[in-house]
N, C-alpha and C positions, 0 to 999 in steps of 0.2 A: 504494500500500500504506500503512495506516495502523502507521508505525514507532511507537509508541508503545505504554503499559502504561497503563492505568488515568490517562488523559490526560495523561502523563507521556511526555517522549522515551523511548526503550531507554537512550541515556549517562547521561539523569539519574538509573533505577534502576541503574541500574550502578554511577555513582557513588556512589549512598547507599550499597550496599550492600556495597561495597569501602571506604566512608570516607575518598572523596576526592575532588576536584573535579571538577567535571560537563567541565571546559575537556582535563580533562586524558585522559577517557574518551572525549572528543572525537576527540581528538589521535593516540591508539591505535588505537581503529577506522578514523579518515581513512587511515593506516599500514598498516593489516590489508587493508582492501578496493582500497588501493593495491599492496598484492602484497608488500611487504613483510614478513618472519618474525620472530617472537617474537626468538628469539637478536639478532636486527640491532635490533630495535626496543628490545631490553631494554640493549643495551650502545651503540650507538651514536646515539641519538636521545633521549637523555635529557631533553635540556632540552624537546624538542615535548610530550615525557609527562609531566615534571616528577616521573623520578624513579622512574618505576612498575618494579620490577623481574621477573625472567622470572614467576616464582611470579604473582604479582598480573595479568599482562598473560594468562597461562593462564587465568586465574581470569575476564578482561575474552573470552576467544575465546570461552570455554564459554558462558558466561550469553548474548552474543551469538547464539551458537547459538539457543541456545535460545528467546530473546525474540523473533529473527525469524522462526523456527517457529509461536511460538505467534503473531505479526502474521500470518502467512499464513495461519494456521488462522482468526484471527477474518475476513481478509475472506474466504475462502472461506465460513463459517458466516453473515456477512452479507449476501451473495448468493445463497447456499441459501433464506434466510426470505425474501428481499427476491423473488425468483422466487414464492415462498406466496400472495405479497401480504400477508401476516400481521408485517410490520416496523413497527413503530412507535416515535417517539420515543424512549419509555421503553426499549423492551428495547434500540435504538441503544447508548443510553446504558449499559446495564446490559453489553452486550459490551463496550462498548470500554472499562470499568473492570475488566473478569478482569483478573485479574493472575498466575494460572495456566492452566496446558490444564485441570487438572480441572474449577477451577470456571467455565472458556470451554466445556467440556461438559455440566455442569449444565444450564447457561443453553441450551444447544441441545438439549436430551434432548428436552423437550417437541415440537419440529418439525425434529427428524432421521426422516427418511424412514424408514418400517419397513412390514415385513408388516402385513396385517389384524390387528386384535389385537381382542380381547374388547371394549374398551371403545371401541372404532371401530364394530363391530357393535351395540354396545348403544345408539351413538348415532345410527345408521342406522337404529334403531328406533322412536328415537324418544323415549327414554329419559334424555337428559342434564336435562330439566325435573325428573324424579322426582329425579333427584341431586342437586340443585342446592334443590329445595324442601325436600326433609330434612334437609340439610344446614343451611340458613339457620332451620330451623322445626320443631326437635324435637319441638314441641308436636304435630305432625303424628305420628297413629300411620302407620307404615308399609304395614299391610296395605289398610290403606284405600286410604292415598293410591294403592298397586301396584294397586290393582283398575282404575284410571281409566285404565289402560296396556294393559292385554290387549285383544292384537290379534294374534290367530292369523296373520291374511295376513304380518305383519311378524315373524314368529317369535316371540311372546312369549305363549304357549298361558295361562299363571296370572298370579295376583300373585307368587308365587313366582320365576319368571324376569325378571318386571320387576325387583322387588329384589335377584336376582343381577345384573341388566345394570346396575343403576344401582352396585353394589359393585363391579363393575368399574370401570367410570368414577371413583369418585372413589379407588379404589386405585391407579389409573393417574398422576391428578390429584397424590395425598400423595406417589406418588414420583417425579412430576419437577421437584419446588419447588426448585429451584438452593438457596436459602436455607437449608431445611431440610435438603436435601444433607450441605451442608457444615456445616452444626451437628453432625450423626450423624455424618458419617466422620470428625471431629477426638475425639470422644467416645467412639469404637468404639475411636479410635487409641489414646486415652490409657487406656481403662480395660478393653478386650478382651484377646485372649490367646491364641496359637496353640498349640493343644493336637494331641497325637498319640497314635495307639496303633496296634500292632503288628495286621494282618489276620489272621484264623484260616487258622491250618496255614500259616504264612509266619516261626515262630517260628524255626526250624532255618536255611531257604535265608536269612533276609533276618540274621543273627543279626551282620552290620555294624552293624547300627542299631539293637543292641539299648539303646544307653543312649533311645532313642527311643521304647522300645516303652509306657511309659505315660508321660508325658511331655506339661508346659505350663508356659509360663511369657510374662509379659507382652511385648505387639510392643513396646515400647518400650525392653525391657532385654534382648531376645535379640542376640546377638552374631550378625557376619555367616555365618562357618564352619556353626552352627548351623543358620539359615535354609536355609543352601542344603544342606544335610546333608537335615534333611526335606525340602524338595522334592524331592531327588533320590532319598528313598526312596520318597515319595508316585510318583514315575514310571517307579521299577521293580516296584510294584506290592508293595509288601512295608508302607507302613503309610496310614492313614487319618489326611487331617491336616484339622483340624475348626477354623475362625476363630469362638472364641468372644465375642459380644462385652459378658460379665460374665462373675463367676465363677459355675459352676453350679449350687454349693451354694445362693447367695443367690438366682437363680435361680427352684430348684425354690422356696426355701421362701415369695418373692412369689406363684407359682404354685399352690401350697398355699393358700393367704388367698387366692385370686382377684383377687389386685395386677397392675396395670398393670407393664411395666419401665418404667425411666427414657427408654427409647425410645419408646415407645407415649404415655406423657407428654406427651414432648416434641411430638409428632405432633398427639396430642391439643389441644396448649395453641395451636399453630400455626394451627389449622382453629377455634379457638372450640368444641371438641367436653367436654364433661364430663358427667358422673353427675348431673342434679338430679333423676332419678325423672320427667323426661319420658316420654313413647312411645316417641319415636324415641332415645332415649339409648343402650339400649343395644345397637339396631342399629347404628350409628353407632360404639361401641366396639366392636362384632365387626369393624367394619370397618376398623378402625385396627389392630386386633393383627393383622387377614387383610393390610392393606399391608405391615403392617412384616416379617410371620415369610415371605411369599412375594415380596417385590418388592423391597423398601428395604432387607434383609438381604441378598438373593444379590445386589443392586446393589455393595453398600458392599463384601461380601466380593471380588469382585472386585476393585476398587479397592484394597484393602487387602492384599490376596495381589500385586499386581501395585508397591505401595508397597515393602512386605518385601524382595521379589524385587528390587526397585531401589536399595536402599539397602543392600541385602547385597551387590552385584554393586559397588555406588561401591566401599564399604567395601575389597572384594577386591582390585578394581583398584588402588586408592589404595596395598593392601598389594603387590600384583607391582609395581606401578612403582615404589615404594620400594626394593625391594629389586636389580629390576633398574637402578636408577640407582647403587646402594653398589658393584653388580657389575662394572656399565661403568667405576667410577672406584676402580678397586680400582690398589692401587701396581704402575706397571710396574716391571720389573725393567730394563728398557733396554736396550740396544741391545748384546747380546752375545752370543755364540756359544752356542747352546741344542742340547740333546738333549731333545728329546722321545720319554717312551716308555708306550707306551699299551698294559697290563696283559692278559693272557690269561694262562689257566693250559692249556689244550689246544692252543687254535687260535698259542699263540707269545705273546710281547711283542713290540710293534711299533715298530721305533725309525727315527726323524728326526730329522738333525742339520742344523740352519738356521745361517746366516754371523748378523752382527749386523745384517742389513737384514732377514732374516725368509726367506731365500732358500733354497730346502733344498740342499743340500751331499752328505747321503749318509742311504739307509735302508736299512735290514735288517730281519729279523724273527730273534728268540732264542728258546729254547726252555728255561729256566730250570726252572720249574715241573712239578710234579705233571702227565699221568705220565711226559712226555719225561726230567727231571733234570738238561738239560745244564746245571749249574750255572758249572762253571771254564769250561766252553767260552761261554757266555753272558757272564761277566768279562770275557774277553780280551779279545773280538770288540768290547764297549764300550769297554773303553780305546783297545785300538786307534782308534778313530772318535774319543774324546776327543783323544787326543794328534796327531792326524791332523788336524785341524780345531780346536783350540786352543779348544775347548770349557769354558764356565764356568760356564754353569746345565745342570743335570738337572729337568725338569717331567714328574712321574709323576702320570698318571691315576687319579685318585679310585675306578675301578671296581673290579671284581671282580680280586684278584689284587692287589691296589696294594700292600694290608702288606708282602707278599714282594719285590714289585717295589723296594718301598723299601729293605728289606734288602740287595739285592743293590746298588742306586744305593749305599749306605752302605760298603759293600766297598770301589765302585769309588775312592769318594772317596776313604777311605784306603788306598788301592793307590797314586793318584796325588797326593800331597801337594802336589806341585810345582805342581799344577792349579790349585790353591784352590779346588775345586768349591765350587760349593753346591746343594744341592737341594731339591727341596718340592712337593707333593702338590697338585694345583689340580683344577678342575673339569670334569670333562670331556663336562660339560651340553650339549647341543647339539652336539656332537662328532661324529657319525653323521649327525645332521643336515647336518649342512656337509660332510661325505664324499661322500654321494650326492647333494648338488645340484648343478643344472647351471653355476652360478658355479667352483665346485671342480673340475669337469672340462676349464674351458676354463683357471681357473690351473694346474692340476695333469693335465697330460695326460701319457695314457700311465701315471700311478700307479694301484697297486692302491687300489682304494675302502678296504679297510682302513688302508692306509699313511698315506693324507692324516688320518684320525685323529690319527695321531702328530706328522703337521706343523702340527695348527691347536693339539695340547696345548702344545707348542714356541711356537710363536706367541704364544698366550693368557697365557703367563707374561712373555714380553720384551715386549706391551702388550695387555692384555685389551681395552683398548677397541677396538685396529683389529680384533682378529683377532672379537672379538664380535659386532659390528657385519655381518659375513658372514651372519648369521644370524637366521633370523625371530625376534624378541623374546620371540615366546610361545612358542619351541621352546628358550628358554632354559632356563624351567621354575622360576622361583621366586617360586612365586604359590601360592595354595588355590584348589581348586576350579575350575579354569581352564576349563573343556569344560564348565562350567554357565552360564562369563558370556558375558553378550553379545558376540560375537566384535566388531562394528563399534565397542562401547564401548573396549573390550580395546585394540586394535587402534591403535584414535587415542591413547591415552593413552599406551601404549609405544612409539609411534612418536614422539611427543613429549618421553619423555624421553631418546630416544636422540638426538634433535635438539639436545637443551639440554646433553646430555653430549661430544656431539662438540664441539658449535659452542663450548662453554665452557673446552674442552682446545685446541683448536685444530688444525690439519691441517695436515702438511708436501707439498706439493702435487708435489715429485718421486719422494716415495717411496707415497703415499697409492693402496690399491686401491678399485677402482670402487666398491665398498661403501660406504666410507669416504668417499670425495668426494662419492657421491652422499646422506648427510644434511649436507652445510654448506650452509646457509644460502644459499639460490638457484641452488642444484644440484639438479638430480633426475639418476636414470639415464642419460638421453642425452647430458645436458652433461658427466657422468662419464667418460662413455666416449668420448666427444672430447674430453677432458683428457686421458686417457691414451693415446689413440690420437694427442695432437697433441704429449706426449712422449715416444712410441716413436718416431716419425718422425722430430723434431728434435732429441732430446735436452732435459738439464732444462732446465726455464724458469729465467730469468736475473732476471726482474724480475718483481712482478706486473702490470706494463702489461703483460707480452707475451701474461695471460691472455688481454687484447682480441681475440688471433690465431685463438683457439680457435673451430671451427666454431659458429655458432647462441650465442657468449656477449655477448649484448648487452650495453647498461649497464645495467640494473635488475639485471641477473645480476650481474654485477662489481660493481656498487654494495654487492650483502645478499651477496657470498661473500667479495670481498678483503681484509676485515678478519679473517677468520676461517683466511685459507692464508697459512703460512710457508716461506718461501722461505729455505733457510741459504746463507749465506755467497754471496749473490746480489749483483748487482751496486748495490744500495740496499741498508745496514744496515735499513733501518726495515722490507723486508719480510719482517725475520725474525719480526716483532714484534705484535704486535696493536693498533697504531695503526693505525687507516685512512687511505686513499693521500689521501684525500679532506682529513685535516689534516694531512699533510705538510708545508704550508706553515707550518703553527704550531709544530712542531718548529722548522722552519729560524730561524724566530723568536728562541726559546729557543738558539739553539745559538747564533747573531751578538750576545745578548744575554751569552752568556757568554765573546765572542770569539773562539772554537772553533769548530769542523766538529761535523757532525749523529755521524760518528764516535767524537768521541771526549765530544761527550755521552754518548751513551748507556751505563749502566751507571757513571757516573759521579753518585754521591751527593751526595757534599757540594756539586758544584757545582747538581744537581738541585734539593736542597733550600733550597738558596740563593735562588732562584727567586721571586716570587711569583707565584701564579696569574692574579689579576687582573690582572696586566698585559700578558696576554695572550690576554684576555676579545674577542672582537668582536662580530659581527652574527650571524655561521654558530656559532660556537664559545662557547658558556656555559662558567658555570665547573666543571659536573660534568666535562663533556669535558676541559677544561682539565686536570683535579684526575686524572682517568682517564689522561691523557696520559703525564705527569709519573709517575705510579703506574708506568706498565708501561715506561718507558725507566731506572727504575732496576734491572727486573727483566725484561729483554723477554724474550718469551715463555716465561713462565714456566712452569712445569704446577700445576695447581693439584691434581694427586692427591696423596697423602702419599708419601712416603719407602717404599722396599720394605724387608719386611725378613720373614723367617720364622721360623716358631713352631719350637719347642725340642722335640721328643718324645722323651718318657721313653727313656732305654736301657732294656733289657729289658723294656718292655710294648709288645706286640707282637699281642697277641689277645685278645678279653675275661676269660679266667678269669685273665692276669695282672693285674687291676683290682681292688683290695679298697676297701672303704668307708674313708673319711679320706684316701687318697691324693691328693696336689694335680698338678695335670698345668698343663702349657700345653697349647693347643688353637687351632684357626680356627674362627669362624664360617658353618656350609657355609649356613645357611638363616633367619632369618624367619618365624614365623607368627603369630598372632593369639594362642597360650595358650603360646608360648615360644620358644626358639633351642636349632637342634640344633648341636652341639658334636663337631668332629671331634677328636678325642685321639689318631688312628693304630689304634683296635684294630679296625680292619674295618666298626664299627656307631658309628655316631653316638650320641653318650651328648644327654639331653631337659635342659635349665635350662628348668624351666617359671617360667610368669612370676611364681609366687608366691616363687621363689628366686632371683629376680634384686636385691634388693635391701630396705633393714629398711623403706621405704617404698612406700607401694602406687603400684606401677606398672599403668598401666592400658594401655598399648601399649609390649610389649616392646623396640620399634627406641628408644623414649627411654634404653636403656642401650646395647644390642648393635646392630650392623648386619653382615650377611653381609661374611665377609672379616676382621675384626677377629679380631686374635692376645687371648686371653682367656686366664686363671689361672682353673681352675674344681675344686672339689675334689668328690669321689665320695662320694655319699648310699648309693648302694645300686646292689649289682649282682646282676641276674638272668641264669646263666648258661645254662640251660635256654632262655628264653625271650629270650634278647639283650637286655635292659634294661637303660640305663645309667643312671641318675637321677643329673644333679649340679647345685651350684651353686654361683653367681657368690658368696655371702656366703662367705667363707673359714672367718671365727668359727663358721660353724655344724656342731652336732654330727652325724655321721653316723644314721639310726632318729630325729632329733629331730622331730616332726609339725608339722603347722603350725598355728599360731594359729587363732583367729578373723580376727583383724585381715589377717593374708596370706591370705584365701582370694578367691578373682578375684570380684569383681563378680557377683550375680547367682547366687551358687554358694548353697543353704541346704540345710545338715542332711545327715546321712549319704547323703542320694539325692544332692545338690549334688558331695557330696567323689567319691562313686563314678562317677559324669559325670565330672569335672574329670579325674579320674585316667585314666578313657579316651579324653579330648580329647588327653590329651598325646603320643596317638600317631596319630592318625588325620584330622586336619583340615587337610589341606593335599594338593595340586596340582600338579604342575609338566606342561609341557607337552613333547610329542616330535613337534609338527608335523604330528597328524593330523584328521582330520575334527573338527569341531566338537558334530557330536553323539559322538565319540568319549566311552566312559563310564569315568572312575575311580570307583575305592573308596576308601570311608571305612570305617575299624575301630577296635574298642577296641585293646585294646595287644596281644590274643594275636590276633587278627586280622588280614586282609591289609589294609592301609593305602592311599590311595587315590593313586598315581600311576600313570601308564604308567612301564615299564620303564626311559626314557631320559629321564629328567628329573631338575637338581639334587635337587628336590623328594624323588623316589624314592629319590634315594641317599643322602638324608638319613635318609630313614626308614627305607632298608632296610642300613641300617651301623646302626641303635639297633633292629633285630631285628623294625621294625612291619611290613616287608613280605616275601613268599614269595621265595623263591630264585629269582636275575637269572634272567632270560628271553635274557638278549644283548641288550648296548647298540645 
């Protein structure tokens, strides 16, 4: 296989392209195709990589991807022509310098295998000499020369049909010039324009996508949310989306004057073709505007629809993984007795009281709410479980019913003073999900499907990461537009950041579920579950040598996982910690150097700091690792999420009509999207900080201020109580009705049409996922609109607490 780009290794573009040494991109992939993971590669193989860290070494998998894709691709496409017999030096050369698939395509359009086509025929006629002499010799009138062609037996009855055969032919010819290719789709890119308009008699059913209904604006400055919003209305059959590539005004009016485009030009100038008042001249130009408006336009428009489509889908992605990473490393609340209660107003609140290992203790169901009312009999029956099981967090589900539910937690707290309760409202995304799957039947056997709800909300509060991590990433639901992206793209990117969020937190390996063990770093499923099956048998593991015991865990496996599982209070201090077993021995170093035992190093500062590094630099051990070492025995294993703590909500506001404009609230960040963050304040609907009010400077990606989970002060612009709209924002100084500048309006946004789009972005562009089919279809709306998630997705319940989406269907 030819490993290289444009006679260049794949490490050396990598390198350039990362801006770092070819040695060290070397180093990386040697690592990757040795079986080695990012997490291990980024924290314990420093010095081989010289530094590279997780971000950058993702950035080295992907492009690898990608770069030996396109290696296969060209020897596959230089064995295709090399079979033709049609391979020569020159186009050799010209593949093995692509340095993308598209233009490794280009270069093979002309002898990629196809149907009979028109200009195959015309050459089996007989016809490619007429082409080729016109071409070369304008001075040649055309009717003439077609007459020396007709040859009925060969199909070509006139001169008429020979000048069609021969415009075929070199219409064929202008559009498979790789060259020219790539001049037009970089030209189309920069100065074309996806335009839309709304289909007749589709005004009413499609009236989602009414900011879409006439509607353009340039590829180059359309937002991701956008793109995929038309194409998904262009597939439900509600608007017609047209790749223009100028504007049409300019357009018609070269068309008018009987002007070439800048494309036909371009074509023109490529072939030697121009206007001197020849013969053949302006056959010759019918022939260039027939390549470009039937061949070289629906070529590039593919490519370009399929460009869009890709870079709205990064963008996407880029956005759920962000946000699913803020959510994985959101602050646990730790290791204490949890009541989980998970909201219903008919069917009951469903409650789970878990020990401080996560272990459920006792459930019930209550019937507080509308139209049972057992209010006082709902108290009791809570306290009782409180005071029964020494209970200290209450984790109330975010769903329907939750304001009350809170009220009621609120009671109980002050009913029981002596408790210290605290309580707080979390997400209860993926919650159903993980009820009815088959991992949750075999922990939780014998419980009602409902009930395990209540123990994974319990859960999710004492450590969102283990209890998340249960569950498909994309059933987490904090993405736009998710059931448009590529699920395989999707997919790897989520499962990646769950990778780099456990492995970076760390794993305690005697309390850790299968879930859990199986993202650390050289763990999959089966190793998981001979872990836990090898301590159910013998009890916790003592040391992490004794992982060696574990069925099927060789040493490549203990190599890329023992640095990442903690072992407390195990018979080696150091396996509590994130030093690997592997420099142990440079501890013991440090510890004789200080006189001491490895004991009573650790967590011990001033003697730590005392230290120098280099003096304990060798052959195996640089001084990153070194400097790494030192770092985490003054803090071993530390956590690296923040501090817990919960947001403050208003006493007496309680439902949106107690919310008047200038009121300042705390709040949590439930969600992330491209044009703002929804904002939970407690009144049942998520109040919108679009992102032109997030701050007096232009913010161009909301997560640069906010990220899901962040306790925010955010004061009330306006509240629609009719239609549940909470409009607030982060700048505190701003006046309630005060409009927005020029200077704060998003990117991209012009003129009254711009403002009235932006304002129905702020309800409708965004996704979350409930773990079903892939062609599974949401909705995008303006703000009086149904908004577009499935019912069980953070996403939806974002949207549908700030009033953008219809009344819960059940989680």
């Amino acid at each position: 296989m030819t490993q290289s780009v444009a006679g260049r290794s794949i490490e050396g573009v990598i390198a350039e392209e990362l801006g770092v040494r070819e040695g060290q991109i070397q180093a990386a992939v040697s690592l990757l195709d040795g079986g080695s993971t990012v997490p291990f590669i980024a924290r314990y193989r420093k010095e081989a990589t010289g530094m590279l860290d997780d971000a950058q070494l993702r950035a080295v998998e992907e492009r690898l991807r990608y770069l030996r894709e396109l290696a296969e691709r060209r020897e596959a496409i230089l064995e295709s022509i090399r079979a033709q017999g049609k391979l020569t030096d020159e186009l050799t050369a010209a593949i093995l310098a692509a340095d993308t698939k598209a233009r490794l395509e280009d270069i093979y359009l002309p002898y990629k295998p196809k149907r009979r086509t028109k200009a195959q025929i015309a050459r089996e006629a007989g016809l490619e000499p007429l082409a080729d002499g016109l071409l070369a010799d304008p001075e040649v009138a055309p009717q003439a020369a077609a007459a020396a062609f007709v040859d009925e037996a060969r199909g070509v009855p006139d001169a008429e049909a020979a000048l069609q055969g021969a415009r075929a032919i070199l219409t064929e010819r202008f559009g498979e010039d790789a060259d020219l290719l790539g001049e037009l789709r970089e030209r189309m890119w920069t100065r074309g324009r996806l335009s839309a308009r709304v289909r007749e008699g589709k005004e009413t059913e499609g009236a989602k996508f009414a900011d879409y209904f006439d509607f353009a604006e340039p590829f180059t400055e359309l937002p991701s949310h956008r793109v995929l919003a038309m194409f998904r209305g262009e597939k439900e059959e509600v608007l017609d989306l047209q790749l223009e590539p100028e504007d049409p005004a300019e357009a018609e009016g070269r068309q008018a004057a009987g002007e070439p485009s800048p494309y036909e030009r371009a074509i023109a100038h490529r072939f030697g073709i121009a206007d001197r008042g020849r013969p053949a001249d302006p056959w010759l130009a019918e022939t260039v505007r027939w390549a470009w408006r039937t061949r070289i336009l629906v070529h590039l428009g593919i490519d370009l629809r399929a460009r869009l489509r890709t870079r709205a889908e990064d963008e996407a992605v880029a956005v759920f993984a962000a946000n699913l990473r803020d959510l994985l490393l959101a602050a646990p609340a730790g290791t204490r007795p949890t009541m989980g209660l998970d909201p219903g107003l008919r069917t009951g609140v469903k409650v789970a009281v878990v020990d401080a290992t996560g272990k459920v203790a006792a459930t019930d169901t209550i019937y507080p709410h509308a139209p049972h009312r057992r209010w006082d009999e709902a108290l009791k029956r809570l306290a009782s479980l409180a005071v029964e099981h020494g209970v200290e967090l209450i984790a109330i589900g975010n769903g329907t019913a939750s304001r009350e539910t809170d009220k009621l937690a609120g009671e109980l707290v002050a009913l029981l003073p002596e408790q210290r309760l605290t309580r707080m409202v979390v997400s209860e995304a993926g919650a159903s999900v993980y009820s009815a799957s088959a991992y949750a039947a075999r922990e939780l056997p014998g419980m009602d499907v409902s009930l395990r709800g209540a123990v994974s909300i319990a859960r999710r509060l004492q450590d969102p990461l283990a209890e998340l991590v249960k569950i498909d990433p994309r059933s987490i639901g904090v993405g736009q537009y998710q059931h448009d992206l590529s699920e395989v793209k999707l997919s790897r990117s989520l499962d990646a950041v769950v990778e780099d969020c456990v492995n970076g937190v760390g794993v305690d390996v005697n309390t850790a579920s299968v879930p859990l063990l199986a993202r650390v770093s050289g763990i999959g499923t089966t190793l998981a579950e001979n872990i836990v099956s090898h301590r159910d048998a013998n009890g916790p593991f003592r040391s992490r040598g004794s992982l060696k015991d574990v069925a099927r865990l060789g040493p490549k496996a203990f190599e890329q996982c023992a640095g990442f599982l903690r072992i407390r209070e195990g018979d080696d201090p150091l396996d509590a910690s994130a030093v690997h077993p592997e420099a142990y021995p440079v501890v013991r170093r440090m510890a004789g150097a200080t006189g001491g035992d490895v004991r009573a190093l650790i967590g011990n500062g001033q003697a730590l700091r005392a230290l120098r590094p280099a003096d304990f630099v060798d052959e195996t051990f640089g001084l990153p690792t070194v400097t790494d070492i030192l770092r985490e025995l003054e803090k071993p294993g530390r956590d690296p999420r923040p501090a817990f703590r919960t947001a403050r909500f208003k006493e007496g506001v309680e439902k949106i009509g107690d919310l008047s404009p200038g009121m300042v609230l705390e709040g949590v960040v439930s969600n992330v999207a491209a044009f703002g963050a929804f904002v939970d304040v407690g009144v049942h609907q998520d109040g919108l900080v679009h992102v032109s009010a997030m701050s007096r400077r232009f913010v161009s990606d909301p997560r640069e201020v906010v990220k899901p989970g962040d306790i925010v002060t955010v004061k009330v612009l306006d509240v629609d109580v009719p239609r549940k709209r909470i409009s607030l924002t982060l700048r505190l100084d701003e006046e309630p009705g005060a409009g927005r500048g020029r200077e704060d309006r998003p990117r991209g946004e012009r003129g009254d049409r711009g403002e009235r789009r932006d304002r129905r972005e702020r309800g409708g562009a965004a996704s979350g996922g409930n773990g079903g089919s892939p062609r599974q279809r949401d909705r995008r709306g303006g703000a009086r609109r149904e908004a577009p998630a499935p019912a069980n997705s953070a996403m939806a319940d974002a949207l549908r607490r700030a009033g953008l989406l219809g009344p819960e269907r059940g989680r």
